[in-house]
C-alpha positions in Angstrom: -0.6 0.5 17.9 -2.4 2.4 14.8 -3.6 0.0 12.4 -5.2 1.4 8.9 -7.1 -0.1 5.8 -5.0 0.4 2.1 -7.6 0.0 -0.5 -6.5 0.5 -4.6 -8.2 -0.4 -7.8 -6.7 -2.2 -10.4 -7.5 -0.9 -13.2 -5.1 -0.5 -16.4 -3.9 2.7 -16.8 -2.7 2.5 -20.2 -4.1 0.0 -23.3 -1.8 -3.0 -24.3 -1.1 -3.4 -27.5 -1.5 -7.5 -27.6 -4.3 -8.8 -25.5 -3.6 -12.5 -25.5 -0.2 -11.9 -23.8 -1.9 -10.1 -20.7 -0.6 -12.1 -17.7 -3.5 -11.8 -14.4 -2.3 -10.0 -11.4 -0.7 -12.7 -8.7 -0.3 -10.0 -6.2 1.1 -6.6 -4.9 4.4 -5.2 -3.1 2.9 -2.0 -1.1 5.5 0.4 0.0 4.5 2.7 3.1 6.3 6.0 4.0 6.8 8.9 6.1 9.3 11.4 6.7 10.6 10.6 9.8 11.1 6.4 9.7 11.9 3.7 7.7 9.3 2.4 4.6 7.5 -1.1 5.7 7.3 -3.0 2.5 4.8 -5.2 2.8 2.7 -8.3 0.6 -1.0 -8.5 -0.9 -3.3 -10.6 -2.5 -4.3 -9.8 -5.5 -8.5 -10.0 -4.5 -9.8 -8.4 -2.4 -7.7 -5.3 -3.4 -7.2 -4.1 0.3 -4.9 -4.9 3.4 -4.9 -3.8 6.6 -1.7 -2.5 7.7 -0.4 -2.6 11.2 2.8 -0.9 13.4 1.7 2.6 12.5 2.6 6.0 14.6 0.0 8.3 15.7 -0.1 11.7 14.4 2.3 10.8 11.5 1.6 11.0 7.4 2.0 8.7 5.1 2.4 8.0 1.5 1.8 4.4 -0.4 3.4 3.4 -3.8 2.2 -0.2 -5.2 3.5 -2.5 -8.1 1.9 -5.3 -9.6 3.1 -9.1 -9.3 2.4 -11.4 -11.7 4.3 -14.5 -13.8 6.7 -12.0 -15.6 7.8 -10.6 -12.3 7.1 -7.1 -10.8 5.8 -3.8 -12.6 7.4 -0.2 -11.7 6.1 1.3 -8.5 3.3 3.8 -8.8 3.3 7.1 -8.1 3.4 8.5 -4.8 -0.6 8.9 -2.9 -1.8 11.6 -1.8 -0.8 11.7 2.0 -2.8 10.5 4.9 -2.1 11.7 8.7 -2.9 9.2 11.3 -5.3 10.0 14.2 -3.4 11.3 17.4 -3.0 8.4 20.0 -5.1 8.2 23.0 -3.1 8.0 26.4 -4.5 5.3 28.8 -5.8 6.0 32.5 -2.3 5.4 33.8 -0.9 7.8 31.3 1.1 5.1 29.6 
């Protein structure tokens, strides 16, 4: 099993307009791809602004979108990341 860090910043990309109505961050919904299995959607406290993420294949890229969770509900996913290849897997002395 490959298991990997996912670290972000928070950080507003554009100014709002009205201040007092900002509503703080509850959480994040993290969205993990590659091209050849199904997306694990997954849950994250809102500090510290990292998980670690389990269940991952060797020698396989990924991409991660994130939205925001707060009172009001969830923002609009992000952009894709840049990709990130996982290491190859190590065989063990038996070969399994």
């Amino acid at each position: 099993m490959i298991r990997a860090w996912l670290r972000w910043s928070n950080s507003m990309s554009s100014p709002r307009t009205n201040l007092d109505q900002v509503v703080p961050v509850s959480g994040y919904k993290i969205k993990l791809s590659s091209s050849t299995g199904t997306p694990q959607i997954m849950l994250a406290v809102a500090f510290p602004t990292e998980t670690l993420v389990s269940g991952l294949c060797a020698d396989r890229e990924y991409v991660a979108t994130i939205c925001a969770i707060n009172l009001h509900g969830m923002s609009e996913f992000s952009a894709d990341s840049d990709p990130v290849k996982t290491r190859k897997g190590r065989l063990s002395q038996s070969g399994i």
